[in-house]
RODRENTI-695072 format. One record per residue: residue number from 1; residue in three letters; x, y, z of N, C-alpha, C, O, CB in turn. Coordinates in steps of 0.05 Angstrom, whole numbers, plus 32768, in hexadecimal, padded with zeros to 4 digits. Atoms other than C-alpha are relative to their C-alpha. Glycine has a CB too. Layout:
REM residues N
NUM/Ala/X/Y/Z/X/Y/Z/X/Y/Z/X/Y/Z/X/Y/Z
...
REM end
This chain:
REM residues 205
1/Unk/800F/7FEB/7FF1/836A/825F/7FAD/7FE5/8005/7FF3/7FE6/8008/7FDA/8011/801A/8001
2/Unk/801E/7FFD/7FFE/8321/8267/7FAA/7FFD/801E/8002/8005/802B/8016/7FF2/7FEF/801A
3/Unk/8000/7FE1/7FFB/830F/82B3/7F97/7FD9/8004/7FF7/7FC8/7FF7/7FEB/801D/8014/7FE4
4/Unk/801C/7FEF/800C/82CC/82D8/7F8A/7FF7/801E/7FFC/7FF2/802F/800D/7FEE/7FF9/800F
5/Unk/8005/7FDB/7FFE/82BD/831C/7F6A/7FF1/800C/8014/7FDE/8002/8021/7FF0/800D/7FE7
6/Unk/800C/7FEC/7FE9/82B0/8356/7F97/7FF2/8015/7FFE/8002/8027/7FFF/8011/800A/800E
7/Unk/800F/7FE4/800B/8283/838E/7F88/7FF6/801C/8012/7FE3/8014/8020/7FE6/7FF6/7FF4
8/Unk/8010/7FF2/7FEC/826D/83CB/7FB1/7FE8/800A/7FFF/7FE3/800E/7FE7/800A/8010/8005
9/Unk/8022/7FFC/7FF8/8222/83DF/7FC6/7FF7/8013/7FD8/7FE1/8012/7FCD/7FFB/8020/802C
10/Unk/8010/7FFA/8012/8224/8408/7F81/800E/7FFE/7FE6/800D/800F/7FD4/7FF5/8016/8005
11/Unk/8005/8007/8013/823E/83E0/7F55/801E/7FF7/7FF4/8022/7FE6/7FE2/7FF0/8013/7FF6
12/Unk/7FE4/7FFB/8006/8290/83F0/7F54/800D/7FE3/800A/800E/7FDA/8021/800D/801E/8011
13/Unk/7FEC/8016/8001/82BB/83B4/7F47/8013/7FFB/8018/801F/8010/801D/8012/8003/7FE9
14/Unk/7FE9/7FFF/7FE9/82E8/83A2/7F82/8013/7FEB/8000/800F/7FDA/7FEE/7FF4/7FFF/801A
15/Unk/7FF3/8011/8003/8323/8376/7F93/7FEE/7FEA/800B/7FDB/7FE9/801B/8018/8006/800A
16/Unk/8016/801C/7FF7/830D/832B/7F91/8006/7FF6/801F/8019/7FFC/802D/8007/7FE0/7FE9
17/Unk/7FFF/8005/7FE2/82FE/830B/7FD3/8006/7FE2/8004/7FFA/7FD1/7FF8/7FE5/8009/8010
18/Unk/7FF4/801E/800A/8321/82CB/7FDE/7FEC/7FED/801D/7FE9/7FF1/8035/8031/7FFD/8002
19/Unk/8013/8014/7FEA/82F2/8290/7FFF/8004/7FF0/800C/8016/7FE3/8002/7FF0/7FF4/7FFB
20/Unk/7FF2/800A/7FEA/82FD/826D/8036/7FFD/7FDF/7FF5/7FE6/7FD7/7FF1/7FF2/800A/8021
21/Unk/8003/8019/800E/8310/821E/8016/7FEA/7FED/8011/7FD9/7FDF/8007/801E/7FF0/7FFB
22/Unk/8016/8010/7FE8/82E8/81FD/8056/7FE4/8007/7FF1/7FD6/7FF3/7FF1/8001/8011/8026
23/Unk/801F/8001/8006/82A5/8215/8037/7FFA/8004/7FE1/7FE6/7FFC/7FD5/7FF1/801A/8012
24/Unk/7FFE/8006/801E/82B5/821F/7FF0/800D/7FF6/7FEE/8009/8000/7FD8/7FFF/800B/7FF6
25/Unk/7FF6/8011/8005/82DF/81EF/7FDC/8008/7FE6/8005/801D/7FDA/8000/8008/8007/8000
26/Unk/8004/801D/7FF9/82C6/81AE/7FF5/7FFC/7FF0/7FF1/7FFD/7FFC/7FDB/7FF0/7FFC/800C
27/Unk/7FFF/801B/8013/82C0/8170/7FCF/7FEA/7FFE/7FFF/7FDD/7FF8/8013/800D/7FE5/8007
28/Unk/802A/800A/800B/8275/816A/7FAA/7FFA/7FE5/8000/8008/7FD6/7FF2/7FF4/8007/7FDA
29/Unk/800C/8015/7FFE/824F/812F/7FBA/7FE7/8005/7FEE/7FD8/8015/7FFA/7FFB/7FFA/801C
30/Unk/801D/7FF8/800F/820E/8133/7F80/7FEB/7FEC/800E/7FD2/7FEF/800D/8001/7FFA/7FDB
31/Unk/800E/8015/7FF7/81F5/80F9/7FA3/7FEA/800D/801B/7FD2/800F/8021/8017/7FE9/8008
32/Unk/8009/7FF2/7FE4/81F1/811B/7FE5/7FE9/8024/7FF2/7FD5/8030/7FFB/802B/800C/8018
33/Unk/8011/7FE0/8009/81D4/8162/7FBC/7FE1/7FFC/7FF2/7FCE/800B/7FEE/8016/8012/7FE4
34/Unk/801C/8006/800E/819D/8145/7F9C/7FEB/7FEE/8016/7FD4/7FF1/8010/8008/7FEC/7FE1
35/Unk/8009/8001/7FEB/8184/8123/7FDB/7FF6/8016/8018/7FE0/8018/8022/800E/7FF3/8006
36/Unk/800F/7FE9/7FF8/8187/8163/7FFF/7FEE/8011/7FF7/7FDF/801E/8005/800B/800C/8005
37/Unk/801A/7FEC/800D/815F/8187/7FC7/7FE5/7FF1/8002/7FD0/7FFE/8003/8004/8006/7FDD
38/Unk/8014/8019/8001/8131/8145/7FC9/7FEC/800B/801F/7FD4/8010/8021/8015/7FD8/8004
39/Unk/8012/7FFA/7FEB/8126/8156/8013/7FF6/8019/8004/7FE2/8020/8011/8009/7FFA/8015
40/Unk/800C/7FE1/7FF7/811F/819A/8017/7FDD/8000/7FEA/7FC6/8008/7FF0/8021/8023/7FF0
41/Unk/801F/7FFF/800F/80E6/818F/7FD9/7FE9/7FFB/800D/7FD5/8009/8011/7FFC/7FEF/7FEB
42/Unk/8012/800C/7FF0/80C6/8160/8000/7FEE/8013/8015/7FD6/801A/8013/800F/7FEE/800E
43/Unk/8001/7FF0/7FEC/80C2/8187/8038/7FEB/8018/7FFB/7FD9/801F/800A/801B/8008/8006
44/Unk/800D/7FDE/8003/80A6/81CA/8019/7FE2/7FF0/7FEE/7FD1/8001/7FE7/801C/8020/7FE3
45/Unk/8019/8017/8009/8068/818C/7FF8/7FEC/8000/800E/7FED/7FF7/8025/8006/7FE5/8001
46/Unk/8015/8001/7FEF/8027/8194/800D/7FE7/7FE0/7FF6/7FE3/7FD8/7FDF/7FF1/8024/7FFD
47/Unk/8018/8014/7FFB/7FF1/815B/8015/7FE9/8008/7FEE/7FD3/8009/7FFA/7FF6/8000/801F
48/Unk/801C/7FF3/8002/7FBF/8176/7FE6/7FF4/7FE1/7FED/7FE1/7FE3/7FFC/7FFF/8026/7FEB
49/Unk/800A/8017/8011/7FA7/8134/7FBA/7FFB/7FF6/800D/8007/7FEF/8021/800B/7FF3/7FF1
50/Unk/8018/8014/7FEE/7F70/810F/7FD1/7FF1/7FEF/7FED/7FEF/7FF7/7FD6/7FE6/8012/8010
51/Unk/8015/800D/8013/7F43/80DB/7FB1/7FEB/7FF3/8011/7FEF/7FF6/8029/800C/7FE9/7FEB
52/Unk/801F/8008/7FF1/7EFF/80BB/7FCC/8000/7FDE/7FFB/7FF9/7FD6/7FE4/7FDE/8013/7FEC
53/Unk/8012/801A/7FFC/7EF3/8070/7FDA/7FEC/7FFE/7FFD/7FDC/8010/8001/7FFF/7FF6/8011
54/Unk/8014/800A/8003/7EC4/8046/7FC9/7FE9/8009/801C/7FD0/8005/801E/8009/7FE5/7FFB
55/Unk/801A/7FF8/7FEA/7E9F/805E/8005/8004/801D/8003/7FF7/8026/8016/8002/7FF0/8021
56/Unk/8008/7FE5/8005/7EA6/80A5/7FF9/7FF4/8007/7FE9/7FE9/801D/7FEA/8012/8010/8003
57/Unk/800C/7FF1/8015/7E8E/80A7/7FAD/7FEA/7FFD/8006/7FE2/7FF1/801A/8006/7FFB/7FE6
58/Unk/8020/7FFA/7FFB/7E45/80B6/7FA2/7FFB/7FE3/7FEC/8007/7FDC/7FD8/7FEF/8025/7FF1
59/Unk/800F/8015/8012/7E1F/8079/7F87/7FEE/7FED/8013/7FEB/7FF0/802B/8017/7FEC/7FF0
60/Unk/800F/800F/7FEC/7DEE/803F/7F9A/800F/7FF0/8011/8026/7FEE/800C/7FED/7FF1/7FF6
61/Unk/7FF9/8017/7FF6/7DFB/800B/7FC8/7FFD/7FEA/7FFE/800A/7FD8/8007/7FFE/8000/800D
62/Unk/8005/801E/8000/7DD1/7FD7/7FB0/800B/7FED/7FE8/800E/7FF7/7FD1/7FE2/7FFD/8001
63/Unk/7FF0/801A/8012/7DF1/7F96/7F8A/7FEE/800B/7FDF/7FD7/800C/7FD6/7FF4/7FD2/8010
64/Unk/8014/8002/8021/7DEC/7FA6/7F3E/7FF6/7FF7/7FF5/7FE4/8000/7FE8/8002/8002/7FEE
65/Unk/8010/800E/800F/7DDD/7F6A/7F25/7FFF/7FE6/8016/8009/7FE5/802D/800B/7FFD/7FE1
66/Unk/7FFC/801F/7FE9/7DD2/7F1E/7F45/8014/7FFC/7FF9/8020/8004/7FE6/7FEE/7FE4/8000
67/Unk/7FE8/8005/7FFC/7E06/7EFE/7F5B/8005/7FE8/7FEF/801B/7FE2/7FE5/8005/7FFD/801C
68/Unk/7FF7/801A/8017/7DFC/7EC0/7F31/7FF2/7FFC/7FE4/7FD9/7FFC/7FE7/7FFB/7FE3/800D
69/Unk/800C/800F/8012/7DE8/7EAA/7EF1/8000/8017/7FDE/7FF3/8016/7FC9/7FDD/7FF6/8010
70/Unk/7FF9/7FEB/8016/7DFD/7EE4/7EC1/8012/8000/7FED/8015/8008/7FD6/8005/8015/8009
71/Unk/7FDE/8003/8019/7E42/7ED0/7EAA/8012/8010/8008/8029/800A/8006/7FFF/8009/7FDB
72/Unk/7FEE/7FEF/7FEB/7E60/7F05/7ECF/800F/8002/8010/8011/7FED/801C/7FFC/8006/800A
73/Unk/7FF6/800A/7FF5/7E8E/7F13/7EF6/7FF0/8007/801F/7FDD/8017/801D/8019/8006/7FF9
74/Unk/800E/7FF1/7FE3/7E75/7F22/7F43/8002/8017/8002/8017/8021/7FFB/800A/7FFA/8018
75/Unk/7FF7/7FEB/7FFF/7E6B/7F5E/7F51/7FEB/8011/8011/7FD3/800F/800B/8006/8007/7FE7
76/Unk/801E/7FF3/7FF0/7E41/7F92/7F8D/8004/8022/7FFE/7FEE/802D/7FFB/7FFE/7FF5/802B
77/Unk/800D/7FDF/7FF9/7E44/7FDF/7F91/800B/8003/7FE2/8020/7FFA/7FD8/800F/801A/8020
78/Unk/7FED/7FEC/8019/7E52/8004/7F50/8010/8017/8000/8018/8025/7FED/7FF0/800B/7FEF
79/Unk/7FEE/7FF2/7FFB/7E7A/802D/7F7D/8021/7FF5/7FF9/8032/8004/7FF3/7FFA/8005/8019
80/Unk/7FE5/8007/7FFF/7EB9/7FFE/7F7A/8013/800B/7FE9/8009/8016/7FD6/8000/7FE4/8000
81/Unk/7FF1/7FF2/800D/7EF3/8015/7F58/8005/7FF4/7FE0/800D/8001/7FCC/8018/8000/8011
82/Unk/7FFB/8001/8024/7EF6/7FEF/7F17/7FE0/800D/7FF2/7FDD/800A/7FDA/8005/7FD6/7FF2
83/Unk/8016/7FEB/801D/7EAF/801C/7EF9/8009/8010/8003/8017/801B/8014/7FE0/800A/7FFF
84/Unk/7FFB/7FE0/8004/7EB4/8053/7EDD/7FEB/8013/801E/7FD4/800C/8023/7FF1/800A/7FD8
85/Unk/800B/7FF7/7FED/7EA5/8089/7F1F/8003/7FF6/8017/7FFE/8006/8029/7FEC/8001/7FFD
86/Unk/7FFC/8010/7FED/7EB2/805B/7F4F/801A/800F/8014/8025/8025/8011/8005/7FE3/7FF2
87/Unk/7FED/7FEF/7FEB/7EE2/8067/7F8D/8021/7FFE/7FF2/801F/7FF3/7FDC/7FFF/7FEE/8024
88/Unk/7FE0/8009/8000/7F33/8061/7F83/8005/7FF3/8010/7FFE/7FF9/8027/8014/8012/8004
89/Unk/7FF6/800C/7FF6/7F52/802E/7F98/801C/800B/800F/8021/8020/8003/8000/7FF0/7FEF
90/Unk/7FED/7FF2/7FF5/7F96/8042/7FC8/800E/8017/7FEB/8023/8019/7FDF/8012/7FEC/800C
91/Unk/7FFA/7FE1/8009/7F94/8085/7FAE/8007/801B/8019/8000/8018/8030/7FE3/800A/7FF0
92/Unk/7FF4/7FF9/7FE2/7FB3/80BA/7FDD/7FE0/801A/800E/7FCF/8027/8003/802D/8017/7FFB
93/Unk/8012/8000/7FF4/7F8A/80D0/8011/8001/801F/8011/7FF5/8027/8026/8000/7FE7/800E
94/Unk/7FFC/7FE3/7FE7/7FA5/811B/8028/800D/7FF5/8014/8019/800A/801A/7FE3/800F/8010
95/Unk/7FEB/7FFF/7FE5/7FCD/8106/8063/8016/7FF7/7FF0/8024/7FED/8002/7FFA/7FEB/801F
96/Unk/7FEB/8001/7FFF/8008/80F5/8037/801D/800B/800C/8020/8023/800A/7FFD/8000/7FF4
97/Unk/7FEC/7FF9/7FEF/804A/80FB/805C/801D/8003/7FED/802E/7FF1/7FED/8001/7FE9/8019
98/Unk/7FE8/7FF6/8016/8082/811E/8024/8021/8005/800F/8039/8003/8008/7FF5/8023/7FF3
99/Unk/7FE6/7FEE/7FF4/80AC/813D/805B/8022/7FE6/8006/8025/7FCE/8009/7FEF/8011/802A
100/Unk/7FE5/800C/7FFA/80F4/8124/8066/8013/800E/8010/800F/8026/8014/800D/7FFA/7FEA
101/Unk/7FF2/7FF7/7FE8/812B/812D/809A/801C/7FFC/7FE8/801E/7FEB/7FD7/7FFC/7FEB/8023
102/Unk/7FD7/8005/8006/8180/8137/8082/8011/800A/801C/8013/8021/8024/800F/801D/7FE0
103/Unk/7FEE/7FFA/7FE8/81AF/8130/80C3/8014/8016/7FF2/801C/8019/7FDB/8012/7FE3/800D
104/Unk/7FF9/7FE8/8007/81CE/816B/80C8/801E/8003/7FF8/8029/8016/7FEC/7FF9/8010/8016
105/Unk/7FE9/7FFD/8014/8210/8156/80B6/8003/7FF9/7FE8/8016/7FFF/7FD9/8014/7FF7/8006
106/Unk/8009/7FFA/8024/81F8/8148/8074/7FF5/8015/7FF9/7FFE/8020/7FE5/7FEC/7FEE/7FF3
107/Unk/800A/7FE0/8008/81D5/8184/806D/8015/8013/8002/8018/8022/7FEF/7FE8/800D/8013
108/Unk/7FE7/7FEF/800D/8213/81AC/8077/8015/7FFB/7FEB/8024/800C/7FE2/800E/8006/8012
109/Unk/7FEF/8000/8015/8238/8184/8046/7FF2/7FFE/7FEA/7FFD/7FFD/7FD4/8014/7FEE/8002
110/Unk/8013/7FF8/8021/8202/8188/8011/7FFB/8023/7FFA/7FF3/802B/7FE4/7FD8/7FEE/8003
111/Unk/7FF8/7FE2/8005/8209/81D9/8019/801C/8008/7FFC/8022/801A/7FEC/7FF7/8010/8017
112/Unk/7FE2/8001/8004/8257/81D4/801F/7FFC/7FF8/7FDF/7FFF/800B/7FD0/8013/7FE6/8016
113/Unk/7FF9/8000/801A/8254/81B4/7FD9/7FED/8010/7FF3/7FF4/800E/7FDB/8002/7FE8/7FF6
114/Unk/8010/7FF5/8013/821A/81DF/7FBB/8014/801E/7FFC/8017/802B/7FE7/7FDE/8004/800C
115/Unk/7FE9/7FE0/7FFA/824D/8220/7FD4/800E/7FF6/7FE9/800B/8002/7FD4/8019/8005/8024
116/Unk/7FEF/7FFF/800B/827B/8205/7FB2/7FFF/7FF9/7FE2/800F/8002/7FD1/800E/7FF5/800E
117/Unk/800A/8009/8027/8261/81E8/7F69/8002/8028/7FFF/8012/8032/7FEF/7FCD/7FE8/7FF6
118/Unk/8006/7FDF/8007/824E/8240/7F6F/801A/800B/7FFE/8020/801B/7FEC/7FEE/8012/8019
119/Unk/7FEB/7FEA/800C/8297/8258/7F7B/8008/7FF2/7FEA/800A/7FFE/7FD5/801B/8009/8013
120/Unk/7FEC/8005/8019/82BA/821F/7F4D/7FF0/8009/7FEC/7FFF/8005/7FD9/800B/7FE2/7FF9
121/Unk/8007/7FF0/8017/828F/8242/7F18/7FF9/8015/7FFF/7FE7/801B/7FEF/7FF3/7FF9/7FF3
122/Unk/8000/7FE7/8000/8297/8286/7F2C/7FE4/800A/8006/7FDE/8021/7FFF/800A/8008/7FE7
123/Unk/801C/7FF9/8004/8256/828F/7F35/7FF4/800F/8025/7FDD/8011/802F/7FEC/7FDD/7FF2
124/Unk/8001/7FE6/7FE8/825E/82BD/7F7A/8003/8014/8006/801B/8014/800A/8008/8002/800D
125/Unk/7FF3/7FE5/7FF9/8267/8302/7F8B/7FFA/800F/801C/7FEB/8001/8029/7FF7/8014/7FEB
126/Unk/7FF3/7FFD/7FE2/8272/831F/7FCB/7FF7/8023/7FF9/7FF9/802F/7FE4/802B/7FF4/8006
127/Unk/8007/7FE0/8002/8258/836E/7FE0/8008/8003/8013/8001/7FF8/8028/7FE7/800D/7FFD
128/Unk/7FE8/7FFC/7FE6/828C/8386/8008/7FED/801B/8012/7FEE/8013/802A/8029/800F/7FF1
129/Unk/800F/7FED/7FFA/825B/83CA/8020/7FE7/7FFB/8008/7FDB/8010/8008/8000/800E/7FEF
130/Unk/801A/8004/800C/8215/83AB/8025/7FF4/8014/801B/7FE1/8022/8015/7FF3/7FDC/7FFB
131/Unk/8001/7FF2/7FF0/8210/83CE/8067/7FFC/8022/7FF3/7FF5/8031/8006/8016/7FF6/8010
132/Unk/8002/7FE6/8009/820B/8414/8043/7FE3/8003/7FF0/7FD7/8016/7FE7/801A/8007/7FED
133/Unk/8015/7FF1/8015/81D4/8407/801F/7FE1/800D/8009/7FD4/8002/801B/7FF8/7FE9/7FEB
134/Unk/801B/7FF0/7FF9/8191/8439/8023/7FEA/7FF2/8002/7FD8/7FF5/8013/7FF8/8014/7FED
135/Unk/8014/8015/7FF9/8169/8405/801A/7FE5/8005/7FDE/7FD0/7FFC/7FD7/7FF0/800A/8029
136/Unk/800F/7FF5/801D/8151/8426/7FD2/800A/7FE3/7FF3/801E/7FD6/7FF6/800E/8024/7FED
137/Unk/7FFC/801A/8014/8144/83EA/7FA0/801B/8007/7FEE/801B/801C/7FE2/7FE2/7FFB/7FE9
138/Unk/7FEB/8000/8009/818C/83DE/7F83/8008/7FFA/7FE9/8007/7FE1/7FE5/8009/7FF7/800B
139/Unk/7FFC/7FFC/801E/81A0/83E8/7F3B/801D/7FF7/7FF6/8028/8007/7FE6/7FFB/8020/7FF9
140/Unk/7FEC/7FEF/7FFD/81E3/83D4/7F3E/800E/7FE0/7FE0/8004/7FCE/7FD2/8010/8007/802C
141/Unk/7FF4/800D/801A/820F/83B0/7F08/8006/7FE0/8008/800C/7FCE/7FF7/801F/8011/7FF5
142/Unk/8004/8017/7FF5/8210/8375/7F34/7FEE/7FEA/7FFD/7FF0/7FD2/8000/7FFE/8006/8010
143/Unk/8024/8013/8002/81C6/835D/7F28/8006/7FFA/7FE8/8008/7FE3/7FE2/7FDD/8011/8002
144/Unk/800C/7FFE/8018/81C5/836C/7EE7/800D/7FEB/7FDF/8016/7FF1/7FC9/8002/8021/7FFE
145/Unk/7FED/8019/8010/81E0/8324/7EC4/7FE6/7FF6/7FF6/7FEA/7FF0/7FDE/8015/7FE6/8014
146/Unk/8019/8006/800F/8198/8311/7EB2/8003/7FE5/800B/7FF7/7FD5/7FFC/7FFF/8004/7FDD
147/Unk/7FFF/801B/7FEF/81A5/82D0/7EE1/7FEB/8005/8018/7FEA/801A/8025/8021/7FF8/800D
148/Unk/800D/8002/7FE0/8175/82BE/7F1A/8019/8000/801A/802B/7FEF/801C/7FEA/7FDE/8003
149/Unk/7FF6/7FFC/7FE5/8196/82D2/7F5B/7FFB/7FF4/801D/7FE6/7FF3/802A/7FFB/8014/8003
150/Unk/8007/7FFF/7FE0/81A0/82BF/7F9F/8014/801C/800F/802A/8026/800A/800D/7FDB/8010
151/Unk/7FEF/7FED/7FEC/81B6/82F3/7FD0/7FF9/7FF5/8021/7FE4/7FF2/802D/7FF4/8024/7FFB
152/Unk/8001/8008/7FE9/81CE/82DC/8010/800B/801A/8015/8021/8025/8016/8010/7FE6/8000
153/Unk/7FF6/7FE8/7FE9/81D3/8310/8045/7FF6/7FF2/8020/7FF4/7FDA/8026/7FEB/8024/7FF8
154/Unk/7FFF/8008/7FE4/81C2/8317/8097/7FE2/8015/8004/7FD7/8021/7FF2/8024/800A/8015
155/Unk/8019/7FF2/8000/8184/833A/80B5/800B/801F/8009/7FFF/8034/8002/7FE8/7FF0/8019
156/Unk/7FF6/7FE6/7FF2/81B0/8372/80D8/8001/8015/7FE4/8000/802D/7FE6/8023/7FFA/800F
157/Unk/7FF7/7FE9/801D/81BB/838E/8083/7FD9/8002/8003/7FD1/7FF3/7FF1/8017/7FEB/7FD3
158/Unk/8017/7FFB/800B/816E/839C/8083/7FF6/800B/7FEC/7FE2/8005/7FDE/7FF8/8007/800B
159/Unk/8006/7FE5/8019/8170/83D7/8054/8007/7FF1/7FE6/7FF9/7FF3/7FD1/8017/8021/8003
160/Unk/7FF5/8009/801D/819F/83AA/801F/7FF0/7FE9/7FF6/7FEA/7FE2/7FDF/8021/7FF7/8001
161/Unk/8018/801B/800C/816F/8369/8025/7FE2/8019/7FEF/7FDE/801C/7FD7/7FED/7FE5/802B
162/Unk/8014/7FEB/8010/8130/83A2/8016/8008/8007/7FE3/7FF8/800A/7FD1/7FFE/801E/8010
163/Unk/8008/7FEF/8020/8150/83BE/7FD5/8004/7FE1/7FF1/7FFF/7FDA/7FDA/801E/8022/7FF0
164/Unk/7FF5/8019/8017/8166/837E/7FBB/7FE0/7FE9/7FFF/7FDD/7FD8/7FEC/8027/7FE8/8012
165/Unk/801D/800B/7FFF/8118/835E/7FCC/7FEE/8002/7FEB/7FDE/7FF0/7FE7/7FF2/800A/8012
166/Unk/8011/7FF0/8011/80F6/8388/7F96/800D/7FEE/7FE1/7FFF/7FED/7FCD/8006/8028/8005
167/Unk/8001/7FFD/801E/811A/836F/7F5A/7FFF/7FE5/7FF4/8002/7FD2/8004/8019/8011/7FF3
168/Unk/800C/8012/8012/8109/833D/7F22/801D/7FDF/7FFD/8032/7FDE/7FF0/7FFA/8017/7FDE
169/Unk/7FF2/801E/7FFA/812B/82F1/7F30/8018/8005/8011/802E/7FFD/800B/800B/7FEE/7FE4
170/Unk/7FF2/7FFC/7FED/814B/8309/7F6A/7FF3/7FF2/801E/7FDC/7FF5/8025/8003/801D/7FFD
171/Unk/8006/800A/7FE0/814A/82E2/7FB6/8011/8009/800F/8029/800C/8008/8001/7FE3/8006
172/Unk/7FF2/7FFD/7FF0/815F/82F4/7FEF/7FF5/7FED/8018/7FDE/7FE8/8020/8002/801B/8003
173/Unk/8003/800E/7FE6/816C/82CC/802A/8018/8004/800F/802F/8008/8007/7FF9/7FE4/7FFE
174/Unk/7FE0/7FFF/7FF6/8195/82CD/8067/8010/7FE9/8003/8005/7FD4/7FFD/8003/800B/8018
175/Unk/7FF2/8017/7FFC/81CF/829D/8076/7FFA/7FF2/8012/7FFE/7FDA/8010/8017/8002/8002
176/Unk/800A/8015/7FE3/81B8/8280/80B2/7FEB/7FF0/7FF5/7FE2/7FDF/8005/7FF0/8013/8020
177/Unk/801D/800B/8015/817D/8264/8080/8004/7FF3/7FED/7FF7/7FDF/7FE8/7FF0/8014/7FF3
178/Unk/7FF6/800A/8018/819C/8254/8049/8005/7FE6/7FFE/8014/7FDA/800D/8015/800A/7FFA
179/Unk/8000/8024/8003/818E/8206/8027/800F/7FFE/7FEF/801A/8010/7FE3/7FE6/7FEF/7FF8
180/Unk/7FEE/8000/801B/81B4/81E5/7FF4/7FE2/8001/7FE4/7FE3/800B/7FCD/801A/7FD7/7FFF
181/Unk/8014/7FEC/8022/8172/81F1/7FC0/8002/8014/7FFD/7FFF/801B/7FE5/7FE2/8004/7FFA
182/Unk/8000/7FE5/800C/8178/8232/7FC3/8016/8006/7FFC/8017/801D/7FF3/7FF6/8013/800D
183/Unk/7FE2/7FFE/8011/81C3/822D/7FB1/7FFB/7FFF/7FE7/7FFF/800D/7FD3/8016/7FEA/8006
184/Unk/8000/800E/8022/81B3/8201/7F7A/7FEA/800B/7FEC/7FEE/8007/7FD4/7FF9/7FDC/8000
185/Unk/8013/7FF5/8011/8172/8226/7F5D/800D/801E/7FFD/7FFD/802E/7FF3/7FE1/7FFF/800D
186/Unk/8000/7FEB/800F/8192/8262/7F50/8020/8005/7FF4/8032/7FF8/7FFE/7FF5/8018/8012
187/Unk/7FF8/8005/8015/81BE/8272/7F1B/8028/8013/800C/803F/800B/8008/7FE5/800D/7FE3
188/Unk/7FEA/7FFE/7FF3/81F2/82A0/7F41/8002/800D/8028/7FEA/800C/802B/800C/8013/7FEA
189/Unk/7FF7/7FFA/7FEF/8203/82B7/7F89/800E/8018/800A/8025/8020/8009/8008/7FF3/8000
190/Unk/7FF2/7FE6/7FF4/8207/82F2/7FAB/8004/8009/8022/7FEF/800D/802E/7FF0/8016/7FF5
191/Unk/8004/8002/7FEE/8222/82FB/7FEF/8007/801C/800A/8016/802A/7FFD/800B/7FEA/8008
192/Unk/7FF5/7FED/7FF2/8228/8334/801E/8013/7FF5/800D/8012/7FDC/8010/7FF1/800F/8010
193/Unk/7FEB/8002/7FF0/8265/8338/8047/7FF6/7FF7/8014/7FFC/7FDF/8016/800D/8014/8005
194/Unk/800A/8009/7FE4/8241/8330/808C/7FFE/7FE2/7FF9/8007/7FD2/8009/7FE2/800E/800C
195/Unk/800C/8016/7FFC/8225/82F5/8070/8010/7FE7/7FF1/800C/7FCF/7FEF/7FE4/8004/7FF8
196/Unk/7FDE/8017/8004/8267/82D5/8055/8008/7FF9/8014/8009/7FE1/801A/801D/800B/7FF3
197/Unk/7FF3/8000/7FDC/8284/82E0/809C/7FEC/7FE7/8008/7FF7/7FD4/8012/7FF8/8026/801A
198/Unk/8018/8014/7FE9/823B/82B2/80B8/800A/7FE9/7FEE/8011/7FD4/7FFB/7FD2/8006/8001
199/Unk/8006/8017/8004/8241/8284/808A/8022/7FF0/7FFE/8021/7FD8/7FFF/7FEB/7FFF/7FE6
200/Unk/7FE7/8009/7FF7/828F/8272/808E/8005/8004/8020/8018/7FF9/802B/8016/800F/7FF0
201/Unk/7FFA/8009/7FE3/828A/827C/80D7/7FEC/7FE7/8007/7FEF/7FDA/801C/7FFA/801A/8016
202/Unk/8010/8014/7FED/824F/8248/80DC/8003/7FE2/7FEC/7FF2/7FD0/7FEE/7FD9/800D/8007
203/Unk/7FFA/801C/8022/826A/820E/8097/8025/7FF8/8006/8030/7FE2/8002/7FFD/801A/7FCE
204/Unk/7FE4/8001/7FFD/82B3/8217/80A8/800A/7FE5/8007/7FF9/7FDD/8017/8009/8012/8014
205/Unk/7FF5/8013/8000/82D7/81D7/80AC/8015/8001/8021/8024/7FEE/8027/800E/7FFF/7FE2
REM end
């Protein structure tokens, strides 16, 4: 049986909440998890590196030296890429293309196993109340492991995503959103109830 501590909105220990084996207790593929983190990187990669051809650097155009009788090798603009200043040779050009695609039944089983590397090492807890909360930044004995966080909730908890926004290596996202990097970049897992319910109603086996 697959369990995960339970805590309430301020803080009080509760009975553990046992997880449903379909979404946290699937069989890890690393092969498949490190491809999905691969694409999702990709993906969030922007195009910014550029370099200038020989016909964009600044220089003359005319032949540096004659073409014969020097000992030399041939040679015409002192733009080309072997002087110093000269253009780059296939250097990237800004339109590089980073992004990548994962069919989507690999993408749910590269989150199926990221879930689950998190319960088999305990590393979940579950807020049976999150619905109560004021929406005041949250202090509660829960956070306070000195681990970077994920908190997975729903948009309907508005007030409990707000207090939990404010504090220091804390994320929040909802389950309908949720990738396997942001499983694997953070250190433990915190789910609201609502958003245990989304995400075993939408991973379930």
């Amino acid at each position: 049986m697959i369990s995960a501590s339970a805590f309430s909105i301020k803080g009080e220990e509760l009975k553990p909440v046992t997880l449903a084996a379909g979404v946290f207790g699937v069989k890890v593929s690393p092969q498949l998890l490190a491809q999905a983190v691969r694409v999702y990187l990709g993906n969030q990669r922007q195009s910014a590196a550029q370099t200038k051809t020989r016909g964009e650097v600044e220089g003359s155009t005319r032949k540096i030296y004659k073409q014969k009788g020097t000992g030399r090798a041939r040679h015409g603009s002192v733009r080309a890429p072997i002087f110093v200043g000269g253009g780059i040779a296939h250097g990237p050009t800004g339109g590089q293309n980073y992004s990548g695609r994962l069919p989507a039944k690999m993408r749910r089983l590269a989150i199926l196993g990221a879930l689950s590397i998190k319960a088999a090492a305990k590393d979940i807890s579950v807020i049976a109340d999150a619905e109560k909360s004021s929406g005041k930044t949250v202090q509660s004995s829960w956070l306070a492991s000195g681990k970077s966080i994920l908190v997975v909730s729903t948009s309907e908890l508005d007030k409990f995503n707000r207090a939990c926004r404010n504090l220091h290596r804390v994320d929040v996202v909802k389950a309908n959103q949720l990738t396997t990097y942001q499983v694997m970049a953070h250190q433990k897992l915190v789910l609201a109830q609502p958003a245990l319910e989304v995400l075993i109603k939408t991973y379930a086996a």
